[in-house]
DRENVEXGU-693829 format. One line per 10 residues: for each residue y negated, x negated, z negated of N, C-alpha, C. Coordinates in Angstrom, 2 decimals. Each point is the difference from the previous one (the first is absolute). Layout:
DRENVEXGU-693829
Y:X:Z:Y:X:Z:Y:X:Z ~ ...
This chain:
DRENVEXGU-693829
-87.83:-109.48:-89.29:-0.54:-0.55:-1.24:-1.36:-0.63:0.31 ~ -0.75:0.34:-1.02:-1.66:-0.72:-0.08:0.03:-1.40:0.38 ~ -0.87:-0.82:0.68:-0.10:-1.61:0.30:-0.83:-0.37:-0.48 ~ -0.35:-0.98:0.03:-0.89:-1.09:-0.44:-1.44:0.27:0.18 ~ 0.33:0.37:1.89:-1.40:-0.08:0.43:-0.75:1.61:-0.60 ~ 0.64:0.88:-0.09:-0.38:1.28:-0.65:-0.66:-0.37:-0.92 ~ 0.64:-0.83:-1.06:-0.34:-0.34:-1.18:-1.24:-0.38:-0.31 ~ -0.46:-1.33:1.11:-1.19:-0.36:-0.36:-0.82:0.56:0.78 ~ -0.07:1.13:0.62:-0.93:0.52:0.57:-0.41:1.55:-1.31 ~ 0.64:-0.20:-1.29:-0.84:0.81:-0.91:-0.74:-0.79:-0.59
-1.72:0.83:-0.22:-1.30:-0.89:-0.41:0.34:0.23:-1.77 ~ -0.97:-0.63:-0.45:-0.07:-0.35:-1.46:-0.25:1.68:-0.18 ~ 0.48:0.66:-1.41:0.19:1.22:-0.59:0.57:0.90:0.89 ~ 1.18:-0.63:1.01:0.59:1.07:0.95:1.47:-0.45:-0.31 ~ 0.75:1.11:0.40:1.37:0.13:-0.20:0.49:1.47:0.83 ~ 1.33:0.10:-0.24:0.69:0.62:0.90:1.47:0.62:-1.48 ~ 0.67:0.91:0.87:1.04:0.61:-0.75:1.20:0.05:1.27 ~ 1.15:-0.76:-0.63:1.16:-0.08:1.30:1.07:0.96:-0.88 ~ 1.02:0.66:0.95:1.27:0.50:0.30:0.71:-0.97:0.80 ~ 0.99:-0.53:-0.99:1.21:-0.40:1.06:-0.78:-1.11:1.19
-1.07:-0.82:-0.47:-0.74:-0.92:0.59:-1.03:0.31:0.74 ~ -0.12:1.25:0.40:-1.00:0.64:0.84:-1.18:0.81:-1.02 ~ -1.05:-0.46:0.56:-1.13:0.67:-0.34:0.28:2.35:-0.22 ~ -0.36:-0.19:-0.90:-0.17:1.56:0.17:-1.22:0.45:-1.14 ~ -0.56:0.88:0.74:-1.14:1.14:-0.68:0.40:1.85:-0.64 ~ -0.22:0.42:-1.00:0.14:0.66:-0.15:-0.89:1.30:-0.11 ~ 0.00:1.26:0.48:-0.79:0.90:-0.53:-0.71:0.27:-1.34 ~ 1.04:0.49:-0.83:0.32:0.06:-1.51:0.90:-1.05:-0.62 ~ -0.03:0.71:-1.51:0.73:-0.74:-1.04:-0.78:-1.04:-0.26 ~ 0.77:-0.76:-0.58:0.13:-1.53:-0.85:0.48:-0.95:0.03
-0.50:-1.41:0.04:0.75:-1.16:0.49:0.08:-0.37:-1.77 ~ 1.10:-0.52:-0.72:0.61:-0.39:-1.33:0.62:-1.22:0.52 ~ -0.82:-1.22:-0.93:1.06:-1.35:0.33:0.92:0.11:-1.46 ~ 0.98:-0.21:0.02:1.10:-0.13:-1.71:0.39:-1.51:0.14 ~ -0.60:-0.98:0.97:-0.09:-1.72:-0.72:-1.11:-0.99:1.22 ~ -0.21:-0.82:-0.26:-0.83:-0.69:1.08:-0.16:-1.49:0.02 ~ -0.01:-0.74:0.79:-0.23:-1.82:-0.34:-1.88:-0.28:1.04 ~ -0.57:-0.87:-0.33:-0.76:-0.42:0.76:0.14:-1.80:0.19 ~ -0.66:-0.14:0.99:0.10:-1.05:1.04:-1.35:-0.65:0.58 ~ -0.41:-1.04:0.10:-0.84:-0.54:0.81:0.24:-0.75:1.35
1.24:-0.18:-0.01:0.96:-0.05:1.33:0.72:0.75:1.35 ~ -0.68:0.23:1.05:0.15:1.11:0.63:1.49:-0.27:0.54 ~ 0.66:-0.99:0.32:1.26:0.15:0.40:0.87:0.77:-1.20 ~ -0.56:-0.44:-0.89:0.99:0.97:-1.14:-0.24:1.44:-0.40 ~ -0.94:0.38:0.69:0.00:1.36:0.26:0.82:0.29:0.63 ~ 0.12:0.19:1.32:1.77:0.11:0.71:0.83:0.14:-0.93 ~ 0.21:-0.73:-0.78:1.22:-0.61:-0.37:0.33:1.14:-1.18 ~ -0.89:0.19:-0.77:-0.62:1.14:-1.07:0.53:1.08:0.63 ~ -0.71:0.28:1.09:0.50:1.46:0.97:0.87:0.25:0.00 ~ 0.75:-1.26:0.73:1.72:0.24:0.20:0.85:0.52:-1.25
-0.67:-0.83:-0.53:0.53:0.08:-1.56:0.17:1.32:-1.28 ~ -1.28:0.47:0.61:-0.02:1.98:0.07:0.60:1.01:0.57 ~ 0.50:-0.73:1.28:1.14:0.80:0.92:-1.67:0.73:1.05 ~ -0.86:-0.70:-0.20:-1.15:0.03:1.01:-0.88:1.62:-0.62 ~ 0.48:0.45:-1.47:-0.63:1.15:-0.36:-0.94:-0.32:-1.22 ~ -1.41:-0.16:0.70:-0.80:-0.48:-1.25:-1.53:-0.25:0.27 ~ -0.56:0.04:-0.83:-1.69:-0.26:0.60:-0.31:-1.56:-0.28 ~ -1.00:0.01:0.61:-1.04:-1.35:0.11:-1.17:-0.11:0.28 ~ -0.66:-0.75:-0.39:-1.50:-0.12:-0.36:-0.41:-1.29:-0.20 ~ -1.14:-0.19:0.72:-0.47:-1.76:-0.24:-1.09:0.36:-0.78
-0.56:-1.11:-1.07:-1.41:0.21:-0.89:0.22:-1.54:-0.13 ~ -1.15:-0.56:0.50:-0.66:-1.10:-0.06:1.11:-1.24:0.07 ~ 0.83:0.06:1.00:1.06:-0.73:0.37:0.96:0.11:-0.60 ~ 0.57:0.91:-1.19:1.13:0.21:-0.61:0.58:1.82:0.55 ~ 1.39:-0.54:0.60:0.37:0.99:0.29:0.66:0.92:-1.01 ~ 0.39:0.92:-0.02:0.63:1.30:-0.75:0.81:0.53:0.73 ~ 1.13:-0.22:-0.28:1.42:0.40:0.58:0.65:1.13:-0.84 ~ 0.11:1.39:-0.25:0.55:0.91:-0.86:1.34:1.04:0.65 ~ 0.75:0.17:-0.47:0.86:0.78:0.19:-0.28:1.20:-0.21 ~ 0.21:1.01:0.99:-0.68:1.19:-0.59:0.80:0.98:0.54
-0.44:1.78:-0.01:0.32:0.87:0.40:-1.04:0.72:0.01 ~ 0.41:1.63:0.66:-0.54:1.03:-0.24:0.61:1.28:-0.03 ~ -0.88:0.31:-1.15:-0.05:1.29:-0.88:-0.99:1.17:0.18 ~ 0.60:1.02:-0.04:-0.72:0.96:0.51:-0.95:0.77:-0.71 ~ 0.07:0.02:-1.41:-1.10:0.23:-1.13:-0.16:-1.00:-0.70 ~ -1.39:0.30:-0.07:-1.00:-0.47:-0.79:0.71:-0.51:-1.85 ~ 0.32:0.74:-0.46:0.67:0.23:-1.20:1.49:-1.26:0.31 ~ 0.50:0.30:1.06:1.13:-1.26:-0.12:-0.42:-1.01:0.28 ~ -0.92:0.03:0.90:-0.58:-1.84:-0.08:-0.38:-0.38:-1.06 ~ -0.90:0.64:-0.37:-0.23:-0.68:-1.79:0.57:-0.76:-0.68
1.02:0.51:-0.30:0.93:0.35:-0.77:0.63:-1.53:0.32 ~ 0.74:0.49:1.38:0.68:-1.53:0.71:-1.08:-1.40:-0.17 ~ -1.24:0.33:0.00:-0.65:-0.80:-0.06:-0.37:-0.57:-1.36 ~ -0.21:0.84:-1.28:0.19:-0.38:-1.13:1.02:-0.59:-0.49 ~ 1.26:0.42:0.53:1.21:-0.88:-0.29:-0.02:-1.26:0.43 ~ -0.38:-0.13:1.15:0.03:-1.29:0.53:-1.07:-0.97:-0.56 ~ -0.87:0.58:-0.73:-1.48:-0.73:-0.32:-0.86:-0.57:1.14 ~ -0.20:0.99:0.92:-0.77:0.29:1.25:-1.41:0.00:-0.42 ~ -0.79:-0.50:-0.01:-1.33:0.43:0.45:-0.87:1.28:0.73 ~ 0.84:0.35:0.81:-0.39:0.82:0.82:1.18:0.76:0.65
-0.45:0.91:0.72:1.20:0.45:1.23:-0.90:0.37:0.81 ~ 0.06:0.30:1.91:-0.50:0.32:0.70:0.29:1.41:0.84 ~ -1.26:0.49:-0.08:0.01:1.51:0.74:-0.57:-0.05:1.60 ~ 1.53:-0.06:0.58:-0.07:0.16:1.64:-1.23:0.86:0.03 ~ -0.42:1.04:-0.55:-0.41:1.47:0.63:-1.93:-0.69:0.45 ~ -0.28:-0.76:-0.43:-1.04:-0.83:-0.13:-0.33:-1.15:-0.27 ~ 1.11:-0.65:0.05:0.54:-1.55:-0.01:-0.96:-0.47:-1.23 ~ -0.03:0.78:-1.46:-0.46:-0.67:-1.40:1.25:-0.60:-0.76 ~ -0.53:-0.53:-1.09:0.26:-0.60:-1.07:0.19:1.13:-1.30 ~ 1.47:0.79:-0.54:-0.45:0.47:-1.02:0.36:-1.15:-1.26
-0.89:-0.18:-1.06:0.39:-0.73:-0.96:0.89:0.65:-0.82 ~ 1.26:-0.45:-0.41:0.82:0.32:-0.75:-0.16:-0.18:-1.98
C-alpha cells in the first residue's frame, strides 16, 4: 500500500492512479472515477485510499487533494457514459495521458 512519504513527494498538478494500493500505468483505455472526496490533509489521504480498497486516483492542486475512486474502461464511448452518470468532468485517456471532457 501507498505511504505517506510517496505521497508528499507528488508536486502541485501531479497525481498518480493506484490498483489495490500500488501505483499502476496504463497503455490504453480510460481511467472513470463513479464518486470522489477531497482533502487538505495528507494523513487522510491514506485513510481515503484504504477506504477505496487502495483503487483510485489522486491529484494535488494548490494544496487540496483529490481522492477518486475509479476504474478502467476500455472504450471511449463507455467512459463517457460512466462518466456522465457519475457527473464527472472528465475521464482520462492512458493512450496519451489527456483529459476527455465529458
Amino acid at each position: 500500500m501507498i505511504n505517506i512519504r510517496t505521497l508528499r513527494k507528488i508536486e502541485n498538478n501531479g497525481g498518480l492512479t493506484l490498483r489495490r494500493g500500488r501505483i499502476i500505468n496504463y497503455k490504453s483505455g480510460y481511467q472513470v472515477a463513479t464518486e470522489g472526496v477531497t482533502t487538505t490533509n495528507i494523513a487522510e489521504v491514506r485513510s481515503l485510499i484504504i477506504a477505496y480498497d487502495g483503487n483510485c486516483g489522486l491529484w494535488l492542486c494548490d494544496g487540496i487533494w483529490y481522492i477518486d475512486k475509479c476504474h478502467r474502461v476500455t472504450t471511449k464511448r463507455e467512459a463517457l457514459e460512466v462518466g456522465r452518470t457519475h457527473d464527472q468532468l472528465s475521464v482520462f485517456k492512458w493512450a496519451d495521458k489527456s483529459l476527455i471532457y465529458c
